[in-house]
C-alpha positions in Angstrom: 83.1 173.0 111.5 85.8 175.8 112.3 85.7 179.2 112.6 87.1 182.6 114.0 87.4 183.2 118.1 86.8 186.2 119.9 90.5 186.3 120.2 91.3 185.7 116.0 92.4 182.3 116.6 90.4 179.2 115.1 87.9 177.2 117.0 86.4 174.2 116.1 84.3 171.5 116.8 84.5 167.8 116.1 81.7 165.0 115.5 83.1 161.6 116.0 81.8 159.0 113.0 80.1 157.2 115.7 78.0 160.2 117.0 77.5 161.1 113.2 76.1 157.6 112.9 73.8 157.5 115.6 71.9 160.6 114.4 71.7 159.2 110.6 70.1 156.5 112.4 67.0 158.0 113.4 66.1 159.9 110.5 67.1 156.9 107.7 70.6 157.5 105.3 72.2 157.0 102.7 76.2 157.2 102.2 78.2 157.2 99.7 81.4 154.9 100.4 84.5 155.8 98.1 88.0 155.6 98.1 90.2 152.8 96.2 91.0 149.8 98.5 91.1 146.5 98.5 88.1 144.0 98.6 88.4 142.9 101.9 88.7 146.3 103.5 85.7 147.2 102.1 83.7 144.4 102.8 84.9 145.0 106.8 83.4 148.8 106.8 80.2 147.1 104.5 79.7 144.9 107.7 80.1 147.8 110.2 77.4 149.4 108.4 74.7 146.2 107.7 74.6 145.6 111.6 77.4 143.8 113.9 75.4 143.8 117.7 73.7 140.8 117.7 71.4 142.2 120.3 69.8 144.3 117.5 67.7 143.0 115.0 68.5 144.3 111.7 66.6 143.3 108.2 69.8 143.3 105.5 69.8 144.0 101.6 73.0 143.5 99.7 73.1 144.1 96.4 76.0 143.1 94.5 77.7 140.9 91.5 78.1 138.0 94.5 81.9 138.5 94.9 81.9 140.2 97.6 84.5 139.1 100.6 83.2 136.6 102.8 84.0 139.5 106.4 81.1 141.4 104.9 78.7 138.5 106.2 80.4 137.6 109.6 77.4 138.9 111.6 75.0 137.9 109.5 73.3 134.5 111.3 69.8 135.0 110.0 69.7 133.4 106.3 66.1 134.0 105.9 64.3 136.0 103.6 62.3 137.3 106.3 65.7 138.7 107.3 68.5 139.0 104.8 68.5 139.2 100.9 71.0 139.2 98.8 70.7 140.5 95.0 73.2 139.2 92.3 72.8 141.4 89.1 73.6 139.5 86.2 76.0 141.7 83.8 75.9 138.9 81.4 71.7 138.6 81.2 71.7 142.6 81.5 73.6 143.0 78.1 71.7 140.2 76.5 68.2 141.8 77.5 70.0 145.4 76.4 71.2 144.1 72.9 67.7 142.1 72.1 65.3 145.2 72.5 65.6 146.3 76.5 66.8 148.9 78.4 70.0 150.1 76.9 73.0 152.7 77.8 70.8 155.8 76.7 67.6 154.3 77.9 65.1 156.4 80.3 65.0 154.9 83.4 61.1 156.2 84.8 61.0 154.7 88.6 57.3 155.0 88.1 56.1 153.1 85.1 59.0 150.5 85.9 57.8 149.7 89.2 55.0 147.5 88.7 55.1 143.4 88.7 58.2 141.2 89.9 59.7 139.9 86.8 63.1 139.9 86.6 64.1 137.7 89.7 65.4 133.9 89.1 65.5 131.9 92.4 69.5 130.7 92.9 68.3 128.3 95.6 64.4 128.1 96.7 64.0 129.1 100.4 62.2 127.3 102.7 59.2 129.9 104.4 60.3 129.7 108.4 60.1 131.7 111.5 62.5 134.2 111.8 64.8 132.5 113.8 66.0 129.5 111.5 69.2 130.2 110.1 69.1 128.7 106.9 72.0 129.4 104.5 73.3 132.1 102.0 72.2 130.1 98.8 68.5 130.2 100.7 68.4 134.1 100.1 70.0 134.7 96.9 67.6 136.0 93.7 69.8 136.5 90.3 68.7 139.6 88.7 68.4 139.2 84.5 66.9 142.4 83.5 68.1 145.6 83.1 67.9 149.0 85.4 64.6 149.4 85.5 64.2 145.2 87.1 67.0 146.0 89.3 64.7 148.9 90.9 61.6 146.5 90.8 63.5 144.1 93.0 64.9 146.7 95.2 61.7 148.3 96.2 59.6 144.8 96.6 62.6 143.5 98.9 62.3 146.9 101.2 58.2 146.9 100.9 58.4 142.7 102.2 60.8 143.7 104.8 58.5 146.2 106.1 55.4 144.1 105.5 56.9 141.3 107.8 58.2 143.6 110.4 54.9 145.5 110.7 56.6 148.8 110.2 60.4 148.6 110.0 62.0 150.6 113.5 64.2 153.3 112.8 67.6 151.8 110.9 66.4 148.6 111.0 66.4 148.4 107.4 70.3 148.2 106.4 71.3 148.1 102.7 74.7 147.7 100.6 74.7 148.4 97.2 77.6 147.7 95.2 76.8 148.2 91.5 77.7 151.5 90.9 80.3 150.8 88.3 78.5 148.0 86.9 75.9 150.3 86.2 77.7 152.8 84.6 79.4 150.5 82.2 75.9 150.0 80.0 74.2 153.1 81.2 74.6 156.6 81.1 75.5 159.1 84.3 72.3 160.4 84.0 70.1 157.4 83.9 72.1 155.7 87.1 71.9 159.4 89.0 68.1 159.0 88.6 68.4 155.1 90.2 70.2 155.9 93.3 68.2 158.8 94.2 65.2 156.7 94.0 66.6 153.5 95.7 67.8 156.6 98.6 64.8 158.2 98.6 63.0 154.5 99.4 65.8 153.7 102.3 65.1 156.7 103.6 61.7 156.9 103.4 61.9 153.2 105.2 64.0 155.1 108.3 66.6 152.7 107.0 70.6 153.2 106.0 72.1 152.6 103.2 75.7 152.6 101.9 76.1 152.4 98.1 80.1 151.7 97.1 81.8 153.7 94.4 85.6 152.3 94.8 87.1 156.0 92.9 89.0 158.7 94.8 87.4 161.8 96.2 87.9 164.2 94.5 86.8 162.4 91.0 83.5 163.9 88.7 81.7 160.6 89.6 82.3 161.0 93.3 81.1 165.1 92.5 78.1 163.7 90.8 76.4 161.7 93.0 77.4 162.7 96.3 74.5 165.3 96.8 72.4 162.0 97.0 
């Protein structure tokens, strides 16, 4: 923030990332992360953001199209589902369901009459129920996602209502979710319908007291970036 002195010249005031971090974690987040780099960059300030002190236990949501750079996952060492999920949305599935009656790019997407039931999950690898400190492995977490929008959002909002169910209450930015579908979204839907999606999956990470960080890989200063950064 700057301003005018007593003596015309400008003051100002500066809020390092770190301090700006801390207080978004005790009131639950969600940040936009843009800006046109390469994968493996990203996936290093993706991991910054799902938890790297191994002292602190964090409960971790990724949603993605599973390419995402192996660094994103270096402190992850709890491959449960008690623990860590990880969503692949299937484009492929998505425009089959889209093309043989479901939701397509001019659909309504209504968080509230889409929320019910669980049906658009397909297990990669069946995980074995354990106590939450087993590590299991990445293929142990992973549920394929063959709907459209509106399953996306049902398996979004069961994953952060388990998490909190097996925590008893999730502790302020314990919750930490990536979402990295943004422009996979936006190629069958229209802006409209994806605004509505991300402000309900931030309204639920917030009202969690968890952070989110949802990846849009365009410059700054573009319309999409305008668009949904109020959210």
């Amino acid at each position: 923030h700057t301003g005018s002195g007593s003596d015309r010249s400008t003051v100002g005031a500066t809020v390092g990332v770190a301090s700006a971090l801390d207080e978004l974690k005790s009131r639950g987040s969600a940040l936009l992360v843009v800006g046109s780099v390469p994968d493996e960059v990203y996936a290093r300030v993706s991991a910054c953001l799902l938890g790297t002190d191994p002292s602190v236990d964090h409960r971790r949501l990724v949603v993605g199209d599973g390419t995402a750079a192996e660094a994103r996952y270096e402190s992850v060492d709890r491959w449960t589902p008690e623990w860590t999920r990880l969503l692949q949305f299937d484009a492929d599935a998505r425009g089959s369901a889209a093309t043989s009656g479901g939701a397509g790019s001019n659909a309504p997407f209504d968080p509230v009459s889409n929320r019910p039931g669980r049906p658009s999950a397909t297990r990669v690898a069946d995980s074995s129920t354990g106590t939450g400190d087993q590590r299991g492995e990445k293929d142990d977490v992973t549920n394929l996602i063959e709907g459209g929008i509106e399953h996306l959002g049902i398996e979004i909002g069961s994953a952060i209502q388990d998490f909190d169910a097996v925590a008893g209450d999730l502790d302020p930015a314990e919750l930490r979710v990536g979402f990295d579908c943004v422009t996979t979204l936006l190629a069958s839907y229209d802006e409209a319908t994806v605004f509505r999606f991300l402000h309900l999956l931030a309204s639920d990470v917030k009202t969690a007291d968890g952070m989110a960080h949802v990846h849009l890989p365009k410059p700054m200063e573009s319309e999409t970036v305008r668009l949904f950064a109020p959210l």
